[in-house]
Chimera marker file (.cmm) of the C-alpha trace (Angstrom):
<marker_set name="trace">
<marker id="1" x="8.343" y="30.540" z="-14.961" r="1" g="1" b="0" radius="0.5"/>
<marker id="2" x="9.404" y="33.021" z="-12.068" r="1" g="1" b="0" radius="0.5"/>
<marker id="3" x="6.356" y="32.235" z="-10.317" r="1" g="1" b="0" radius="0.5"/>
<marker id="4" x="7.422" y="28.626" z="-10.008" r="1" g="1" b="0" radius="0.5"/>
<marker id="5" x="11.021" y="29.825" z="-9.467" r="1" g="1" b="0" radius="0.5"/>
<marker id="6" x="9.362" y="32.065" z="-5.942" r="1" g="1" b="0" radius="0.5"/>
<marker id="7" x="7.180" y="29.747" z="-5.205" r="1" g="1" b="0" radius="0.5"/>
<marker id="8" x="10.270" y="26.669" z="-5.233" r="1" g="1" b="0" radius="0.5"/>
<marker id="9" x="11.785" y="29.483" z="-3.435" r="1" g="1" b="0" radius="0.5"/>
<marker id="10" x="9.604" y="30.220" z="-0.429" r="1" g="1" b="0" radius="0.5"/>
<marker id="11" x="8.794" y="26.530" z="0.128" r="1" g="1" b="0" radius="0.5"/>
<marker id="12" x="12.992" y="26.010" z="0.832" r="1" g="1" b="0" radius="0.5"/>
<marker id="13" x="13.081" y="29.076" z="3.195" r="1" g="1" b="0" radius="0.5"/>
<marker id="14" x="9.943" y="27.809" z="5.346" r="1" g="1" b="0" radius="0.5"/>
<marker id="15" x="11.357" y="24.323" z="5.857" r="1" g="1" b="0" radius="0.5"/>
<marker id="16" x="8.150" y="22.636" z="4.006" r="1" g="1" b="0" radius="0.5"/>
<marker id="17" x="9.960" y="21.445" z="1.010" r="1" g="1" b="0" radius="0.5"/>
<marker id="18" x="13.429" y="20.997" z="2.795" r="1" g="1" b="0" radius="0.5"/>
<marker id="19" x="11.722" y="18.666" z="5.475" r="1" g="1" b="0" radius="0.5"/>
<marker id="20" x="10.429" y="16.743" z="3.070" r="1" g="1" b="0" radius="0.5"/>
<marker id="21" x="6.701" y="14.570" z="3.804" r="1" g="1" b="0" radius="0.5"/>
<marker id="22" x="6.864" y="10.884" z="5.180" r="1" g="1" b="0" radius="0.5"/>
<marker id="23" x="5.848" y="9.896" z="2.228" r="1" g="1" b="0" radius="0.5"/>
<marker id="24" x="8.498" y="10.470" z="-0.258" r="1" g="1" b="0" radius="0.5"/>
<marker id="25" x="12.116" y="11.492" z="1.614" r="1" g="1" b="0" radius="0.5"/>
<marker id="26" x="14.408" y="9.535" z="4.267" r="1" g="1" b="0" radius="0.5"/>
<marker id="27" x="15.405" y="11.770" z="6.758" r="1" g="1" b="0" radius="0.5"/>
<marker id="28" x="18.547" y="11.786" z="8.196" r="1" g="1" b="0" radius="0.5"/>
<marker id="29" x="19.033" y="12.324" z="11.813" r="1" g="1" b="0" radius="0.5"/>
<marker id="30" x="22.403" y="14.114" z="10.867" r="1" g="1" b="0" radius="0.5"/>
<marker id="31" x="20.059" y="16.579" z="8.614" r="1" g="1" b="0" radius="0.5"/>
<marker id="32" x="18.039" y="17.930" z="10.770" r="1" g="1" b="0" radius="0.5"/>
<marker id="33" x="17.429" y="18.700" z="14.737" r="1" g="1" b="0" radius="0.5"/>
<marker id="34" x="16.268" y="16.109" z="17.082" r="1" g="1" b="0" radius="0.5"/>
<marker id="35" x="12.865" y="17.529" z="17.486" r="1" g="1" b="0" radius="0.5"/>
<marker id="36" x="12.921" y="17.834" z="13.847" r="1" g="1" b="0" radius="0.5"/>
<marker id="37" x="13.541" y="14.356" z="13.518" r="1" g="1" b="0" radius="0.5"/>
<marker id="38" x="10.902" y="12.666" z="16.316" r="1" g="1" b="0" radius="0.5"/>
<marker id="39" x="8.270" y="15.756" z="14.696" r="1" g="1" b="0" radius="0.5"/>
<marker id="40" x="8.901" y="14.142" z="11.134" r="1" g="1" b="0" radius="0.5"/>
<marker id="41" x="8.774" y="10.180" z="12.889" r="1" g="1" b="0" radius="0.5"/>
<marker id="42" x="5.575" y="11.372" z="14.900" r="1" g="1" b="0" radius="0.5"/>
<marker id="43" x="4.344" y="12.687" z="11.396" r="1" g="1" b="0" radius="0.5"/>
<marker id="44" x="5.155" y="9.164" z="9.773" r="1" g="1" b="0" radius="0.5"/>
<marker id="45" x="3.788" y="7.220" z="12.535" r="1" g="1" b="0" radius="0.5"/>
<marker id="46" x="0.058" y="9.271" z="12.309" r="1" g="1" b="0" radius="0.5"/>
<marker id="47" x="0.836" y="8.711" z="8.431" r="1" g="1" b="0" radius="0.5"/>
<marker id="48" x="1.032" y="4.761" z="8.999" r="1" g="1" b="0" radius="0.5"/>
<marker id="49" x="-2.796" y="4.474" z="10.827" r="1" g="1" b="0" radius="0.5"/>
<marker id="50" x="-4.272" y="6.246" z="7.686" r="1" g="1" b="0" radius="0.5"/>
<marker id="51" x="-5.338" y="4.344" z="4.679" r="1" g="1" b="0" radius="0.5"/>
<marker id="52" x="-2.463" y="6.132" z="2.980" r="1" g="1" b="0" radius="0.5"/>
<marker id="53" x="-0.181" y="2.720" z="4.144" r="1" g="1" b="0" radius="0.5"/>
<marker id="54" x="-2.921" y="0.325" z="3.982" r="1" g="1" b="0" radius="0.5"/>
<marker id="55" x="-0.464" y="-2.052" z="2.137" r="1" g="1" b="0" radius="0.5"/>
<marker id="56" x="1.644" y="-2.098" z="5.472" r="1" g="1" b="0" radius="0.5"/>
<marker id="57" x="0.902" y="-5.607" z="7.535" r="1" g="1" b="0" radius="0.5"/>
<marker id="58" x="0.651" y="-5.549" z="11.007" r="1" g="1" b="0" radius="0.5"/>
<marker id="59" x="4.542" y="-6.963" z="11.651" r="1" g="1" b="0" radius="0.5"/>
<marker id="60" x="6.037" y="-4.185" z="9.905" r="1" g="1" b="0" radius="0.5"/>
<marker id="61" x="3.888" y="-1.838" z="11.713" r="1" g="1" b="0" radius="0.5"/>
<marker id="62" x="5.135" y="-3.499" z="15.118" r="1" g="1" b="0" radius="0.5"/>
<marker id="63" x="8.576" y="-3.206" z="13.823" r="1" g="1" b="0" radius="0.5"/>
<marker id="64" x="8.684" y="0.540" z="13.140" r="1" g="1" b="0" radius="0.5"/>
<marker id="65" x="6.508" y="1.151" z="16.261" r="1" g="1" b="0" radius="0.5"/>
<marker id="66" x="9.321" y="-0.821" z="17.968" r="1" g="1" b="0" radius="0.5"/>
<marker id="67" x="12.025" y="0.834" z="15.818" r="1" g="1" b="0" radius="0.5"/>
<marker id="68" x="10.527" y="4.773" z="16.798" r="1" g="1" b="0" radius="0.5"/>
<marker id="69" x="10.646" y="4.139" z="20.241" r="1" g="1" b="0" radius="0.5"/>
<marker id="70" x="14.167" y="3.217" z="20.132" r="1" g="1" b="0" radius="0.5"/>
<marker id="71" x="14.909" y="6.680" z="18.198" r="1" g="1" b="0" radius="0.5"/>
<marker id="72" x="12.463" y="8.507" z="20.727" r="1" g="1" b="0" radius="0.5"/>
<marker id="73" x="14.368" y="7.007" z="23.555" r="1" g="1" b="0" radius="0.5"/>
<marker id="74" x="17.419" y="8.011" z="22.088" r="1" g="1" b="0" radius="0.5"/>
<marker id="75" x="16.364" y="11.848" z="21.255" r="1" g="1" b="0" radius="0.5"/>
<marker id="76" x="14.129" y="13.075" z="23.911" r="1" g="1" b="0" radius="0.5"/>
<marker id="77" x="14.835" y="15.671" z="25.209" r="1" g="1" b="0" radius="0.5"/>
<marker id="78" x="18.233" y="16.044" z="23.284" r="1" g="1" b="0" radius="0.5"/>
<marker id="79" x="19.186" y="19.512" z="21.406" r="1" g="1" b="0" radius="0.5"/>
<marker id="80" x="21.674" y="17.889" z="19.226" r="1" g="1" b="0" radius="0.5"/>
<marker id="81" x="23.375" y="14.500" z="18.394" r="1" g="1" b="0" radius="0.5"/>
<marker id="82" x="26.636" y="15.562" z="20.142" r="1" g="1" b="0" radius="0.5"/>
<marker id="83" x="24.463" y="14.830" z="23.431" r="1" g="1" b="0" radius="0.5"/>
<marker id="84" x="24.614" y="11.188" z="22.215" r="1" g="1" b="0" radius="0.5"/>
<marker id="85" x="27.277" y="8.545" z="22.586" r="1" g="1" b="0" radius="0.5"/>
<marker id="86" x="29.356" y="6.878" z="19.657" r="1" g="1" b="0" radius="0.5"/>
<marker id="87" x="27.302" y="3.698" z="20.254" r="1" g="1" b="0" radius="0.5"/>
<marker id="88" x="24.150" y="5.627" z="20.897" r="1" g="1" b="0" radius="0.5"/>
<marker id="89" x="24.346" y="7.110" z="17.561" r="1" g="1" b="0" radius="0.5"/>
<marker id="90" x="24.935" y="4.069" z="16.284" r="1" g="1" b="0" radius="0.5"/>
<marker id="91" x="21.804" y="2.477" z="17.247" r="1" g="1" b="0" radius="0.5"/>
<marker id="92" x="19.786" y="5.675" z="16.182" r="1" g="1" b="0" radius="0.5"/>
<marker id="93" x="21.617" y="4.863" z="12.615" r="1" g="1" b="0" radius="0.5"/>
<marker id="94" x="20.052" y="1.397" z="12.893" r="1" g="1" b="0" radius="0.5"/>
<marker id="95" x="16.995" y="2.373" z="14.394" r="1" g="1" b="0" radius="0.5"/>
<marker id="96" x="16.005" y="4.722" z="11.399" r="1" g="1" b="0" radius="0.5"/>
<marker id="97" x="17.491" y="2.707" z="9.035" r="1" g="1" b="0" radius="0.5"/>
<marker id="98" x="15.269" y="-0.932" z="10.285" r="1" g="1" b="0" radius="0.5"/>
<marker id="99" x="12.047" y="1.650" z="9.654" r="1" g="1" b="0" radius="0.5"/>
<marker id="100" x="12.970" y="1.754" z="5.766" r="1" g="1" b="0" radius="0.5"/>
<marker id="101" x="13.907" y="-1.484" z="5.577" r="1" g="1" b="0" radius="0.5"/>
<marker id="102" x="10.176" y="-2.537" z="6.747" r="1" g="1" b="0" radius="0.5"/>
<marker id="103" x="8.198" y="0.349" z="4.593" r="1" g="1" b="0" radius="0.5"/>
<marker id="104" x="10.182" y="-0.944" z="1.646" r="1" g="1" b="0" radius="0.5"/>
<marker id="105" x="9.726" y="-4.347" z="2.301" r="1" g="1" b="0" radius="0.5"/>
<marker id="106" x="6.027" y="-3.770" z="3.019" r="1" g="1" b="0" radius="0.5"/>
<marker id="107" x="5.790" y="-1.645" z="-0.582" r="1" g="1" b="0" radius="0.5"/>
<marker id="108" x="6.304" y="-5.274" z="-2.140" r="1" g="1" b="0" radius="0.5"/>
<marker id="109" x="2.778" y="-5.740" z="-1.026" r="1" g="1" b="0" radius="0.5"/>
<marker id="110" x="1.122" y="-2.764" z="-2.067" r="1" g="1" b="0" radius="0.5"/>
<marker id="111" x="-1.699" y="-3.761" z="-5.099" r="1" g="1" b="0" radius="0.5"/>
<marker id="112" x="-1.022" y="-1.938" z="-8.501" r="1" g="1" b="0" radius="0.5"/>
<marker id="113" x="-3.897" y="-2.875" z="-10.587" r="1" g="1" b="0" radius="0.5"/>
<marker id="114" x="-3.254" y="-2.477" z="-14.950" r="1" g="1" b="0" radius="0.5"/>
<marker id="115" x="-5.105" y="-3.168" z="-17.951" r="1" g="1" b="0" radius="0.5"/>
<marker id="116" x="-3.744" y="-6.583" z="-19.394" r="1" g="1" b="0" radius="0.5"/>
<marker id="117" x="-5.138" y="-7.508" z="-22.750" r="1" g="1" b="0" radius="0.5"/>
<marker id="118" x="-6.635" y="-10.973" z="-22.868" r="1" g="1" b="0" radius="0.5"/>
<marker id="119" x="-5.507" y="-13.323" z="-26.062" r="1" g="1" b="0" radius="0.5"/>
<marker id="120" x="-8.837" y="-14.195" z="-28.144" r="1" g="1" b="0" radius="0.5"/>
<marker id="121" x="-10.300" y="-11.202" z="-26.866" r="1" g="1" b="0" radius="0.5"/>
<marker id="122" x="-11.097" y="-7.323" z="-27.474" r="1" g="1" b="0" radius="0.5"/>
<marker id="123" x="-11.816" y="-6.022" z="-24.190" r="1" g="1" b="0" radius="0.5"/>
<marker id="124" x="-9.028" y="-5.383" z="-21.758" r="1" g="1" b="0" radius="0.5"/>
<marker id="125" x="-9.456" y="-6.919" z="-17.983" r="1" g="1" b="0" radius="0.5"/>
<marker id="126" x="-8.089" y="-5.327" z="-14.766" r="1" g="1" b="0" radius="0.5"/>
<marker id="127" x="-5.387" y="-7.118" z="-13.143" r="1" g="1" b="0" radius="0.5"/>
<marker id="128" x="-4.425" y="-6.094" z="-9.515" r="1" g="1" b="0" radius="0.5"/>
<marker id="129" x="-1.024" y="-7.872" z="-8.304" r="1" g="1" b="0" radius="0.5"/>
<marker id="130" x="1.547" y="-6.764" z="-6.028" r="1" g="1" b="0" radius="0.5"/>
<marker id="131" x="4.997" y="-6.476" z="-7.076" r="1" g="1" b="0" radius="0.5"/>
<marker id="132" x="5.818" y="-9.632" z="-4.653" r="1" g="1" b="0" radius="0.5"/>
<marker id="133" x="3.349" y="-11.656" z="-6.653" r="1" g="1" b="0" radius="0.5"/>
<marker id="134" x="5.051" y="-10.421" z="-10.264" r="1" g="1" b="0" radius="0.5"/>
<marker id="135" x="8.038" y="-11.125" z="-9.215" r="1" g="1" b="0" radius="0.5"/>
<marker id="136" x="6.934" y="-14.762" z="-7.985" r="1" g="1" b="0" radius="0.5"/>
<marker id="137" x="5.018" y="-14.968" z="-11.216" r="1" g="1" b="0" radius="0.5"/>
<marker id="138" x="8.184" y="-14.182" z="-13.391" r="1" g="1" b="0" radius="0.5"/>
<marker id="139" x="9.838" y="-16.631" z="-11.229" r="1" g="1" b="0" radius="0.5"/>
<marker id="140" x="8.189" y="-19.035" z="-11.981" r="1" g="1" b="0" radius="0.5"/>
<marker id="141" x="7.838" y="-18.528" z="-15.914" r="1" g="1" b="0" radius="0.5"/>
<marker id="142" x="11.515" y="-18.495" z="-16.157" r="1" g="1" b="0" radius="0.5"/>
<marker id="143" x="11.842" y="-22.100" z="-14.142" r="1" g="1" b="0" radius="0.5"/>
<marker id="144" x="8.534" y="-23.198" z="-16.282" r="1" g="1" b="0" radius="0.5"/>
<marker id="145" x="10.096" y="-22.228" z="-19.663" r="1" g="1" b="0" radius="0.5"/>
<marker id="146" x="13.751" y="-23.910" z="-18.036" r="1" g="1" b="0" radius="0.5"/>
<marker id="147" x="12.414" y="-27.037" z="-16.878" r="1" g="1" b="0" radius="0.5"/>
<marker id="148" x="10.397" y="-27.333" z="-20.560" r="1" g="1" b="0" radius="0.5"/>
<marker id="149" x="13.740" y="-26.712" z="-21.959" r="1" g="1" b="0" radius="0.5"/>
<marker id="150" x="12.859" y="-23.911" z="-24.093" r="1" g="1" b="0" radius="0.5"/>
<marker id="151" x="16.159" y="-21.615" z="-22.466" r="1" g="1" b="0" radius="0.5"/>
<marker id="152" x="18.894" y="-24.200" z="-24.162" r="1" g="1" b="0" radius="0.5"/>
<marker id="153" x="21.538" y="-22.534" z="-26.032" r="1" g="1" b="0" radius="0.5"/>
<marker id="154" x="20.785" y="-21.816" z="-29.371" r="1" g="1" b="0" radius="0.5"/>
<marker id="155" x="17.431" y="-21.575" z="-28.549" r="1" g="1" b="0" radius="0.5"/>
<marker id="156" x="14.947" y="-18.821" z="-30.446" r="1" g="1" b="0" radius="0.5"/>
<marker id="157" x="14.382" y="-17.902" z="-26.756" r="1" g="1" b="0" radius="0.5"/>
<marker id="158" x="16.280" y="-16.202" z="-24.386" r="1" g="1" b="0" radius="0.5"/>
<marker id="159" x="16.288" y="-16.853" z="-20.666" r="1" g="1" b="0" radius="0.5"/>
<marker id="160" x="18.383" y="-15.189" z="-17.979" r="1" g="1" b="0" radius="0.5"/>
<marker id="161" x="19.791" y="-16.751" z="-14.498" r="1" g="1" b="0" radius="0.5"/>
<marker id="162" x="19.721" y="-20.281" z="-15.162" r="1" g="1" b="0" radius="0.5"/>
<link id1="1" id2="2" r="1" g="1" b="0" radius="0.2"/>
<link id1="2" id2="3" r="1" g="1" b="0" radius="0.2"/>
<link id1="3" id2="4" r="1" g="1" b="0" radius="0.2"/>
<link id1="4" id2="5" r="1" g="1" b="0" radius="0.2"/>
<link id1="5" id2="6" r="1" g="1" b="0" radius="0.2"/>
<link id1="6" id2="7" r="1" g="1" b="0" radius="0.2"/>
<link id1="7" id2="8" r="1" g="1" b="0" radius="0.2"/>
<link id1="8" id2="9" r="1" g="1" b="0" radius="0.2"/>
<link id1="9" id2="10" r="1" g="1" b="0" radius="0.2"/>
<link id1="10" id2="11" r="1" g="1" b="0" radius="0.2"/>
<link id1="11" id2="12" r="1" g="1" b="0" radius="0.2"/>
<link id1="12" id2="13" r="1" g="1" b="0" radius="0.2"/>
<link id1="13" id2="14" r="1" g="1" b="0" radius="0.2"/>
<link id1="14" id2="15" r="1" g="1" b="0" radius="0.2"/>
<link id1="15" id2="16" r="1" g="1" b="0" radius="0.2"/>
<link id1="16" id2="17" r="1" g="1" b="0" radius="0.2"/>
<link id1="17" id2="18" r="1" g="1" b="0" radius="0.2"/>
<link id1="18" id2="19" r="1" g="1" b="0" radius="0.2"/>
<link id1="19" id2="20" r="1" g="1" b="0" radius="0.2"/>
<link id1="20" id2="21" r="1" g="1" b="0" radius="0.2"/>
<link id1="21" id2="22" r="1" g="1" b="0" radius="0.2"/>
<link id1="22" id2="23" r="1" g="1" b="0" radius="0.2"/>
<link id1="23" id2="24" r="1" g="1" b="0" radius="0.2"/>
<link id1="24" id2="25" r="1" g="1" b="0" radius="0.2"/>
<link id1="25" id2="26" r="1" g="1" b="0" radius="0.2"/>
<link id1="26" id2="27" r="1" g="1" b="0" radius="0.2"/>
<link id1="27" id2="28" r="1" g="1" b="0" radius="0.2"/>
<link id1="28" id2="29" r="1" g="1" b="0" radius="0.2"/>
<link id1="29" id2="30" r="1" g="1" b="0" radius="0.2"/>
<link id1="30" id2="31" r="1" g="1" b="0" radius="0.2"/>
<link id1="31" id2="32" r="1" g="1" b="0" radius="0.2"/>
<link id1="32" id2="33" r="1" g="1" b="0" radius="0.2"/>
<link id1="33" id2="34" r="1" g="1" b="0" radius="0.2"/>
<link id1="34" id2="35" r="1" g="1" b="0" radius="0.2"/>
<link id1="35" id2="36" r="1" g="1" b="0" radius="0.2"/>
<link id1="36" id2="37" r="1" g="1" b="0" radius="0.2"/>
<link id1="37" id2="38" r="1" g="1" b="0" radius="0.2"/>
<link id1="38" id2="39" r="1" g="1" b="0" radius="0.2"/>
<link id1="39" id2="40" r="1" g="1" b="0" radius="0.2"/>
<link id1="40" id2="41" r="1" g="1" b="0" radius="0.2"/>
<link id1="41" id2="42" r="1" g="1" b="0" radius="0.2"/>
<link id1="42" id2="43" r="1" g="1" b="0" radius="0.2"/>
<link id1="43" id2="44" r="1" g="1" b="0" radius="0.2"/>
<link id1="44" id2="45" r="1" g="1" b="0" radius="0.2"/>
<link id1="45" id2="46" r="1" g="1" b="0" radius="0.2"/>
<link id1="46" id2="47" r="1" g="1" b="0" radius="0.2"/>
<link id1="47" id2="48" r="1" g="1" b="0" radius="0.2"/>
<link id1="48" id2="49" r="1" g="1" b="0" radius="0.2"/>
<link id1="49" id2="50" r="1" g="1" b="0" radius="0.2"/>
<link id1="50" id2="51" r="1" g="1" b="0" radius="0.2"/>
<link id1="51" id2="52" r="1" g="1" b="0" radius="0.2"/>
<link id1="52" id2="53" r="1" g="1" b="0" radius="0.2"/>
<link id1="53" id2="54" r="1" g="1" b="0" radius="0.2"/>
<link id1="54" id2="55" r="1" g="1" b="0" radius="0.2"/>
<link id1="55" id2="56" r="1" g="1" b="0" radius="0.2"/>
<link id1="56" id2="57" r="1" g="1" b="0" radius="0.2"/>
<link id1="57" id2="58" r="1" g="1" b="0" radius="0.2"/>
<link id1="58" id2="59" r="1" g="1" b="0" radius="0.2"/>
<link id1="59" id2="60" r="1" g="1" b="0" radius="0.2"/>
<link id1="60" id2="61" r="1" g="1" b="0" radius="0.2"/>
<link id1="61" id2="62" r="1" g="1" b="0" radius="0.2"/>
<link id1="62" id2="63" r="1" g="1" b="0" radius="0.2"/>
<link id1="63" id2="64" r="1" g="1" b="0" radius="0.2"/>
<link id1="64" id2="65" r="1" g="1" b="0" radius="0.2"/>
<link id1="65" id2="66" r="1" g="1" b="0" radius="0.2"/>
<link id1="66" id2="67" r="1" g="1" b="0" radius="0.2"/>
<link id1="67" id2="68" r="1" g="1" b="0" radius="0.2"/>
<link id1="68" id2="69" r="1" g="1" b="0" radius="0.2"/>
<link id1="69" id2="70" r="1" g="1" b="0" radius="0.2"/>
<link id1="70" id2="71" r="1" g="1" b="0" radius="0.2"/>
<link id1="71" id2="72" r="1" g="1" b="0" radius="0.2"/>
<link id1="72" id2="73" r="1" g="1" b="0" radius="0.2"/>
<link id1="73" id2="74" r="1" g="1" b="0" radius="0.2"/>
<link id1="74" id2="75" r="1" g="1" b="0" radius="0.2"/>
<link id1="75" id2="76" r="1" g="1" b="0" radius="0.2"/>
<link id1="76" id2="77" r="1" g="1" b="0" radius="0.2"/>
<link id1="77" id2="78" r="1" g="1" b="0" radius="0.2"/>
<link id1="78" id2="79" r="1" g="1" b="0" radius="0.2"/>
<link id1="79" id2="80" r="1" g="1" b="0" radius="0.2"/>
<link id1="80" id2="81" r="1" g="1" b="0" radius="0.2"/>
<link id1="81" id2="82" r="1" g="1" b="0" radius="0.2"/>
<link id1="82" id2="83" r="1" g="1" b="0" radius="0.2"/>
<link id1="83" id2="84" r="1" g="1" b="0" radius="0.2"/>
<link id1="84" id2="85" r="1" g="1" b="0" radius="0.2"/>
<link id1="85" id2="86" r="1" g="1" b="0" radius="0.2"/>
<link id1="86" id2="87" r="1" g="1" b="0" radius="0.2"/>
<link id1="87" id2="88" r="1" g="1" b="0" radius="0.2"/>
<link id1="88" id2="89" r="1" g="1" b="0" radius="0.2"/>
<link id1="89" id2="90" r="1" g="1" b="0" radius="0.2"/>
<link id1="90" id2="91" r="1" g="1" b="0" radius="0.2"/>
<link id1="91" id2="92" r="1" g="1" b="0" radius="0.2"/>
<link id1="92" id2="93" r="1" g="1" b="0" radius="0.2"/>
<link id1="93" id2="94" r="1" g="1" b="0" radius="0.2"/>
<link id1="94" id2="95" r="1" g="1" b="0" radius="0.2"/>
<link id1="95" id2="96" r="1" g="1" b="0" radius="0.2"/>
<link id1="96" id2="97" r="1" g="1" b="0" radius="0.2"/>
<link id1="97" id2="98" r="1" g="1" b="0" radius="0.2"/>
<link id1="98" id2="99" r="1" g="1" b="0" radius="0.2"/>
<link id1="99" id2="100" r="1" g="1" b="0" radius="0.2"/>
<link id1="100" id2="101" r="1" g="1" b="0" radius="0.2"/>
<link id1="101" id2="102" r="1" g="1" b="0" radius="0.2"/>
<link id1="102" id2="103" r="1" g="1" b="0" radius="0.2"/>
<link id1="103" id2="104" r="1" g="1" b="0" radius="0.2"/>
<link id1="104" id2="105" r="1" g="1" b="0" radius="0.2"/>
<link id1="105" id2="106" r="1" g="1" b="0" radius="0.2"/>
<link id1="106" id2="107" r="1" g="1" b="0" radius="0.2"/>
<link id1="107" id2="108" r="1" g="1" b="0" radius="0.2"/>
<link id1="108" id2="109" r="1" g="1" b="0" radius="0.2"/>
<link id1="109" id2="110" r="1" g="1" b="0" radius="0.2"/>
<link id1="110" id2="111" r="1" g="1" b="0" radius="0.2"/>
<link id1="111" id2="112" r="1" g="1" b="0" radius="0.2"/>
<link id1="112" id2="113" r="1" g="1" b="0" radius="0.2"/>
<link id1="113" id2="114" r="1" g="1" b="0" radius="0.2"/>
<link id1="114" id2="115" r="1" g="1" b="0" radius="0.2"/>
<link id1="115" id2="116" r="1" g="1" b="0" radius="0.2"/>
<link id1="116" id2="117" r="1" g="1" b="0" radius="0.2"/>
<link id1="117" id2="118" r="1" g="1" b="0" radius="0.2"/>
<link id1="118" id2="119" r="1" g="1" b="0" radius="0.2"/>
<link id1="119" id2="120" r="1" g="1" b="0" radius="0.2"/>
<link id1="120" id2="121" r="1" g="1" b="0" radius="0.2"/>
<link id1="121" id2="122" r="1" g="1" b="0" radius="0.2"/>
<link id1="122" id2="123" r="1" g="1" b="0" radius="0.2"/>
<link id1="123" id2="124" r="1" g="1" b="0" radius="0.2"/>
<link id1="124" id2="125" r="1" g="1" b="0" radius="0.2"/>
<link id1="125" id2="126" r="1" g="1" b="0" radius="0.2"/>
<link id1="126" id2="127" r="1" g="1" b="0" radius="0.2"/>
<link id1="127" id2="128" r="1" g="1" b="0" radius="0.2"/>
<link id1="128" id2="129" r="1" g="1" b="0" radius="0.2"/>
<link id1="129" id2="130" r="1" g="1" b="0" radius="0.2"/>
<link id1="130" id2="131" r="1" g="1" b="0" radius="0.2"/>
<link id1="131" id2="132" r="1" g="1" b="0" radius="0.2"/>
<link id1="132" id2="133" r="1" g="1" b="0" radius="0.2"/>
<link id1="133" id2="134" r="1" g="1" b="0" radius="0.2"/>
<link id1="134" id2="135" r="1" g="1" b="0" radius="0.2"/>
<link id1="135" id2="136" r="1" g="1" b="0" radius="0.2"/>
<link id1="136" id2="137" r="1" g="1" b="0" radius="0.2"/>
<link id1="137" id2="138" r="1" g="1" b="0" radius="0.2"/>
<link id1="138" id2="139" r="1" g="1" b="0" radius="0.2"/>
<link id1="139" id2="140" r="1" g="1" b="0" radius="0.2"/>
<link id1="140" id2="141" r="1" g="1" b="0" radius="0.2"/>
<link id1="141" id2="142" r="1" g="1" b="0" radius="0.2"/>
<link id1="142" id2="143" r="1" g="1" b="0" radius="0.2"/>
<link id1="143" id2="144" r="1" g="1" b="0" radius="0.2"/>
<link id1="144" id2="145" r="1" g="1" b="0" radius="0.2"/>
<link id1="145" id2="146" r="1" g="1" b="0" radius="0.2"/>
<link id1="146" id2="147" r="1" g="1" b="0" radius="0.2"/>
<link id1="147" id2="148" r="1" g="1" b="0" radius="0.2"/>
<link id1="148" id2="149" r="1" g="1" b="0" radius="0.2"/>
<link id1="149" id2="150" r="1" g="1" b="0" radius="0.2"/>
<link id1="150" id2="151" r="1" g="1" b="0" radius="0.2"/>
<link id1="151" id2="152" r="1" g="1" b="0" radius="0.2"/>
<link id1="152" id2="153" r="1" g="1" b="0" radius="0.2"/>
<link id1="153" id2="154" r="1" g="1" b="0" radius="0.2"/>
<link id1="154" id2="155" r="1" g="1" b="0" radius="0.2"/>
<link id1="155" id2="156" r="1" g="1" b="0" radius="0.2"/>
<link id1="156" id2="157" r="1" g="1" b="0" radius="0.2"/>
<link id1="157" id2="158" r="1" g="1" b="0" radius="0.2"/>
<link id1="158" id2="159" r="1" g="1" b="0" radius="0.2"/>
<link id1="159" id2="160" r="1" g="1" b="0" radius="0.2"/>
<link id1="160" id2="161" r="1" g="1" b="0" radius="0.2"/>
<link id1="161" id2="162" r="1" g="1" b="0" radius="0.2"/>
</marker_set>
């Protein structure tokens, strides 16, 4: 236990766990430096051409590209956010925040394949969906069982937003 404890320990004081990857934080240009910031979008950007974001369509990729140039506009050759205007910061704010808006949009896509068990049968088959298409599926299984009537009050089942 007090090797994890160090370990936890000397990853915070070198900055690697406190920066965070692009895979799994938001940064915040308030957190951090501006060259701490365009390093960690640069980092993000190299992530997005790897198979790591294969799930990520070519529009979202044009609007983060578009997105990071806004924010490297903004930040070059800046030491800190006081450089930048009220409206300036503003549209850094939106910049960053338009890049997670796309990623998580674009996660919708991403395949997740599970076991599904098959009525009539013992073998299990692989089903790969996105959670777009589950949620379209579900969607549609609630207007099915609505439009067959089976969601009427005092109905054995029970159906939500209709």
């Amino acid at each position: 236990m007090r090797f994890v404890i160090l370990a936890v320990t000397l990853l915070v004081s070198t900055g690697t766990l406190a920066q965070g990857s692009a895979a799994n934080t938001e940064p915040s240009p308030t957190d951090m430096s501006p060259a701490q910031f365009l390093a960690w979008h640069d980092q993000l950007a190299q992530d997005l051409r790897t198979r790591r974001y294969d799930y990520v369509n070519a529009a979202h990729l044009a609007e983060i590209s578009k997105a990071q140039g806004t924010i490297h506009r903004l930040l070059d050759g800046k030491q800190s956010l006081d450089e930048l205007s009220a409206e300036q910061r503003t549209e850094l704010a939106a910049a960053n925040a338009e890049i997670y808006a796309s990623l998580d949009d674009a996660k919708l896509d991403k395949k997740v394949c599970k076991q599904q068990h098959v009525v009539g049968s013992r073998r299990p088959r692989q089903v790969c969906q996105s959670e777009r298409e589950r949620r379209e599926l579900a969607e549609q299984s609630q207007r099915n069982m609505m439009d067959r009537g089976a969601c009427r009050e005092g109905s054995s089942v029970t159906c939500s937003g209709g």
